[in-house]
C-alpha positions in Angstrom: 57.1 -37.7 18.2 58.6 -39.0 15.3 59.1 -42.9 14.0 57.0 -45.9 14.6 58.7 -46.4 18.5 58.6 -43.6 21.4 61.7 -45.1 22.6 64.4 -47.1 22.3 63.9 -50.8 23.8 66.1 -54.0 24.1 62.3 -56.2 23.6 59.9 -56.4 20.8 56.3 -55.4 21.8 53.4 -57.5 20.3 50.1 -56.2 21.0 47.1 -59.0 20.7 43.8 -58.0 20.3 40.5 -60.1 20.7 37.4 -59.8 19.4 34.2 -58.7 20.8 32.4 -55.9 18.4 31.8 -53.1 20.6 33.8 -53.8 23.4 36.6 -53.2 21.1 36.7 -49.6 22.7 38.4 -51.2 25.6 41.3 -52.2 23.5 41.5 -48.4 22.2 41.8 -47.4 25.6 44.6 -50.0 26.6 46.2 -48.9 23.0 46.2 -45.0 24.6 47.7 -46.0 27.6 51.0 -48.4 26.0 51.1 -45.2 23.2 51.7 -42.9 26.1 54.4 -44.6 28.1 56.0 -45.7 24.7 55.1 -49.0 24.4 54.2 -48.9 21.2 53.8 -52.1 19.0 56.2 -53.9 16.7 53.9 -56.1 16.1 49.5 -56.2 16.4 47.7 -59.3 15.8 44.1 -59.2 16.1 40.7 -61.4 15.5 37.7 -59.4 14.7 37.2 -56.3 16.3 40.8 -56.4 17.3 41.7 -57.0 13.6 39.9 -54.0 13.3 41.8 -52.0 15.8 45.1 -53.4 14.9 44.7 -52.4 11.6 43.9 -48.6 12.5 46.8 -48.4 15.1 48.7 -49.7 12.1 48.0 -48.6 9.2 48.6 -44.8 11.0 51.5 -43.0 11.3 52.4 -42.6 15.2 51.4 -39.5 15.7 47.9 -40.1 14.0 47.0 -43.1 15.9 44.7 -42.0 18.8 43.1 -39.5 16.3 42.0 -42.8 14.0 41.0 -44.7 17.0 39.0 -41.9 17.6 37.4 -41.5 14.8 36.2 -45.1 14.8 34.8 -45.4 17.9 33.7 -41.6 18.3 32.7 -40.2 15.3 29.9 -38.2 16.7 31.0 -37.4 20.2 30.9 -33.6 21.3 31.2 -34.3 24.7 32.7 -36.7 27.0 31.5 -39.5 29.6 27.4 -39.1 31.1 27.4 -38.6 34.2 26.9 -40.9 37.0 23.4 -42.7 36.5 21.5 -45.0 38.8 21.9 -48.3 38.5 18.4 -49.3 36.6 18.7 -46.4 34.6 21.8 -47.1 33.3 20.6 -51.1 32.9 17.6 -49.3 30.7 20.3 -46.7 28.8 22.1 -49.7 27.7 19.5 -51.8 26.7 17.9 -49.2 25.0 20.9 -48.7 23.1 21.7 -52.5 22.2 18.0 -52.6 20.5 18.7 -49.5 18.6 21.9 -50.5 17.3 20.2 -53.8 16.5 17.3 -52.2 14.3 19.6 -49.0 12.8 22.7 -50.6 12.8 25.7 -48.6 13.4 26.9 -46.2 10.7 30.2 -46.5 9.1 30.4 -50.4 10.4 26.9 -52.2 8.8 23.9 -51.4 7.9 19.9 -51.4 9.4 18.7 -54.5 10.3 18.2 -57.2 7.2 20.0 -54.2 5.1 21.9 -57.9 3.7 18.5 -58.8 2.3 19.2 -56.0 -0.6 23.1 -56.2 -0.8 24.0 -59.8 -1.0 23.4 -62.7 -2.9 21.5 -65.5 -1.6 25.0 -67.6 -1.1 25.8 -64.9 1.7 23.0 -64.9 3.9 23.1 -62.2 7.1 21.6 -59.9 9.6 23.7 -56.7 8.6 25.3 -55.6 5.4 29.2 -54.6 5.7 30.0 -52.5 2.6 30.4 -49.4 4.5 32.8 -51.1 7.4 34.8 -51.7 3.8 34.8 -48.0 2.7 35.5 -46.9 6.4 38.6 -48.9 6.7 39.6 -47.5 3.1 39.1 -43.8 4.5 40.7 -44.0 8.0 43.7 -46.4 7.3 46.9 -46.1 5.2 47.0 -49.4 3.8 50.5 -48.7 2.3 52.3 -48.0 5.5 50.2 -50.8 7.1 51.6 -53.3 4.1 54.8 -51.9 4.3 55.7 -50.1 7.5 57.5 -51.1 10.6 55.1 -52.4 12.5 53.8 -55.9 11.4 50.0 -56.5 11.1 48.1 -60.1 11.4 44.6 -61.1 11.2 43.0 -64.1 12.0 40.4 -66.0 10.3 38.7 -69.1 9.5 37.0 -70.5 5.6 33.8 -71.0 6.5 33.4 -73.9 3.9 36.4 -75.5 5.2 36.7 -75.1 8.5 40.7 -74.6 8.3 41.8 -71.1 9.9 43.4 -68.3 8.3 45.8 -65.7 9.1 46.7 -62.8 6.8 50.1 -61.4 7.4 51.3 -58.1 5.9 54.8 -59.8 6.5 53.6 -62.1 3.7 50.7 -60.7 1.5 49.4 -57.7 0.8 46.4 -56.9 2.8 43.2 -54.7 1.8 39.9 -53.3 3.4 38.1 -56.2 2.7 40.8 -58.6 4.8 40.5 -56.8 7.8 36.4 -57.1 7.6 36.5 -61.0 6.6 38.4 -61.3 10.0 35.3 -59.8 11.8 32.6 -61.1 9.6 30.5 -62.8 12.4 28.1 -65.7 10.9 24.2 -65.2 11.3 25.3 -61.3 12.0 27.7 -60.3 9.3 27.9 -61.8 5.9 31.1 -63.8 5.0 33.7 -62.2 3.0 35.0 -63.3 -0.3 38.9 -63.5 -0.8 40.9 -65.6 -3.7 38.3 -67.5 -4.1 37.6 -68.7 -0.4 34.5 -67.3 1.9 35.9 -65.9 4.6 34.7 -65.5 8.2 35.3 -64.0 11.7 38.5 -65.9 13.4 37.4 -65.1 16.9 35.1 -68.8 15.9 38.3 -70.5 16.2 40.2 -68.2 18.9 38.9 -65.3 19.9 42.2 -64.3 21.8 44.6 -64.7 18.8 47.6 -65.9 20.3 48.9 -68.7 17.7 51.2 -66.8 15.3 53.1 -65.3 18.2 53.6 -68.3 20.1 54.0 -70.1 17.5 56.9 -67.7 15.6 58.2 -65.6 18.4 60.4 -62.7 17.8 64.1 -63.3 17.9 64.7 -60.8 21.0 62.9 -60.6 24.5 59.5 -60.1 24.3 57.1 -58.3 25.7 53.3 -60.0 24.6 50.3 -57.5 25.6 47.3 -59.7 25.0 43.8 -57.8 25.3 40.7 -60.1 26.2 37.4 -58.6 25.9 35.3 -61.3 27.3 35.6 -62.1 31.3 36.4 -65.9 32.3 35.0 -65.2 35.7 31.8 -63.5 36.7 28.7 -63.6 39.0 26.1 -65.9 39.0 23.2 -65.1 36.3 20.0 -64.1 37.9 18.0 -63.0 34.9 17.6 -64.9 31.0 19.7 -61.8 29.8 22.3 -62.4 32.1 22.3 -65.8 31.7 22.9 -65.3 27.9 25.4 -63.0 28.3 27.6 -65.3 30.9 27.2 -68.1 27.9 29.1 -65.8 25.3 31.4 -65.5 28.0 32.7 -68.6 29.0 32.7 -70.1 25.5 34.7 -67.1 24.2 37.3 -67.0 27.7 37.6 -70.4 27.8 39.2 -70.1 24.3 41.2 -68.1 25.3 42.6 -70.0 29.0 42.8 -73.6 26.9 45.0 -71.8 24.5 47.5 -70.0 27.2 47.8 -73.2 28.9 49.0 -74.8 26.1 51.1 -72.7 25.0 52.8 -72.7 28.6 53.1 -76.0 28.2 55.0 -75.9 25.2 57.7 -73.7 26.3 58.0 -75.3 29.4 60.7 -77.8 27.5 62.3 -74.7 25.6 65.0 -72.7 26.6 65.6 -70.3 23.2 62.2 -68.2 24.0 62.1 -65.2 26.1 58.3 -64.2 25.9 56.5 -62.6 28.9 52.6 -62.5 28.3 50.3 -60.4 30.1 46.8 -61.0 29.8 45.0 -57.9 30.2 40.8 -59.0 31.1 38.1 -56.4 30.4 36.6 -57.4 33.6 34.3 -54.5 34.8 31.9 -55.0 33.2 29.1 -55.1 36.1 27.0 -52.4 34.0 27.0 -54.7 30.8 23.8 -55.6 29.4 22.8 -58.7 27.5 23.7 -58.1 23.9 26.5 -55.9 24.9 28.6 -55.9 21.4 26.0 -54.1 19.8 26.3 -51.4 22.8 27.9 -48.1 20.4 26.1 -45.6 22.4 28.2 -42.4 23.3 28.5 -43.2 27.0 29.1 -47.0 26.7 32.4 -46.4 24.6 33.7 -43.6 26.9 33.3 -45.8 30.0 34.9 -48.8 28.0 37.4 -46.6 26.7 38.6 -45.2 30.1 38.7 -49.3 31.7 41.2 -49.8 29.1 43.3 -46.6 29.5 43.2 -48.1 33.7 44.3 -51.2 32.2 47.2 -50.1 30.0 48.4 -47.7 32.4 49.0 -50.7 35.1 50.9 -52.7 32.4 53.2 -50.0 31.8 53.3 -49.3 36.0 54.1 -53.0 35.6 56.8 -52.7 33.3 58.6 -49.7 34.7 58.7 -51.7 38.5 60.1 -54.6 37.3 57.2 -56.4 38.2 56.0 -57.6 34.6 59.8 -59.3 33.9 60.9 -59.3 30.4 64.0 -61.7 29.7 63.3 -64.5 31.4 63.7 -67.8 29.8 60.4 -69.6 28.6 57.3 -68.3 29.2 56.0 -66.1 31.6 52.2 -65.5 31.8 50.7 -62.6 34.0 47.1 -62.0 34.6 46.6 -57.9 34.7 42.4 -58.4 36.1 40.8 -56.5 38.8 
């Protein structure tokens, strides 16, 4: 394959990415899926661990782009999904794994539990240290294609002194390393990030399904908006204290997310110069999830949330081939690709 598009398209392609820490391998899997039936982006826009992902798909060259996603998310892998496990097992697996991410931290993103304590200043308080997320990025991604490529690369943002959000645009500033980690610099969790001057923190506190700077300046031609939402609007009632935690981050991160479609819908629905068709792609099997699933890296996790996104991406390009996601229409057209 060669060049930044598989094939030939009368529509742009923007790929939106949420955040969500280690549910992020969902996206890579939806990412695999679009790459394979040549839908790959113009444009990614992400917030936190989808500023994260956008910036490895990229800041690659086409060819290269599964390998980086793969060595972010599977670094240590020598073989692939664990087989079938009973359900209280695998409810003990995961948990297991959440508490030792939350004590060792995960290598290459941040550091051991309180590691922050002997890395930052007292102006930057945090759980987790981030350095090595910073030197990661630096290894895997080539910031000068990603600055200066075809594809277009946004992160969001928000100043944590100010309140005001930020995006960073490779359209109209150079972007570094330490960009892409303010974008996913989770308060409490991750320290914030210093840039010109301003402390910078994670942007999905403001959206966490970074729509904004597409709706807001829409390609010219037809477009073709693949939004990727990590956390579920809907789910089942809680019936534990870990459940009912869980179901909390969910609703206030998804509810983002449908406030912000529905007003976007309802201002196009006066416009007649925009031809955008948005599918909402929903991580929504996520029945085996455990409280305190974003700090879920384990081996088998990421496989399973790896393979629900391949699923996902393969029936938006089913989609696109039947004719059944439209792209042309006038206005906006919003279709909701759950389970």
């Amino acid at each position: 394959m060669t060049g930044d598009t598989a094939v030939e398209r009368d529509f742009e392609v923007v790929l939106v990415l949420s955040g969500g820490n280690a549910l992020g391998a969902f996206e890579a899997g939806v990412y695999e899926a679009l790459h394979t039936h040549g839908l790959q982006p113009d444009w990614v826009v992400g917030a936190s661990i989808g500023a994260i992902n956008g910036a490895l798909i990229v800041g690659s060259a086409p060819e290269r782009r599964l390998d980086t996603l793969r060595a972010f998310w599977r670094p240590n892998m020598l073989a692939s999904m664990a087989p079938w496990l009973p359900s209280a097992v695998e409810t003990a697996r995961r948990t297991s794994a959440v508490a030792w991410t939350a004590a060792a931290g995960r290598s290459g993103i941040f550091g051991p539990l309180l590691s922050s304590l002997t890395a930052w200043p007292d102006t930057q308080p945090s759980l987790f240290e981030t350095n090595q997320l910073g030197a990661t990025l630096a290894r895997l991604i080539d910031f000068d294609r990603l600055n200066a490529g075809p594809c277009r690369f946004t992160a969001t943002a928000v100043d944590l002194e100010s309140g005001a959000d930020v995006v960073f645009d490779s359209r109209h500033q150079r972007i570094a390393p330490d960009h892409v980690r303010a974008s996913a610099a989770l308060p409490v969790v991750f320290p914030p990030v210093e840039i010109e001057g301003r402390w910078i923190v994670d942007g999905g506190l403001s959206a966490n399904l970074p729509l904004d700077p597409v709706m807001a300046d829409p390609p010219a031609r037809p477009t073709l908006c693949i939004a990727v939402d990590l956390l579920p609007l809907c789910g089942p009632l809680p019936t534990t204290l870990g459940d009912a935690a869980s179901r909390m981050q969910d609703l206030i991160f998804a509810a983002q997310s449908r406030r912000t479609i529905a007003r976007w819908q309802a201002a196009y629905a006066a416009r007649s110069d925009t031809r955008m068709s948005l599918v909402r792609v929903a991580y929504t099997e996520q029945q085996d999830e455990v409280a305190g699933k974003a700090l879920d890296f384990s081996g088998s996790t990421i496989e399973q949330r790896w393979a629900a996104g391949q699923a996902a991406g393969m029936r938006v390009a089913a989609g696109v081939r039947a004719g059944t996601v439209a792209i042309g229409a006038t206005g906006l057209n919003v279709v909701e690709l759950c389970e």
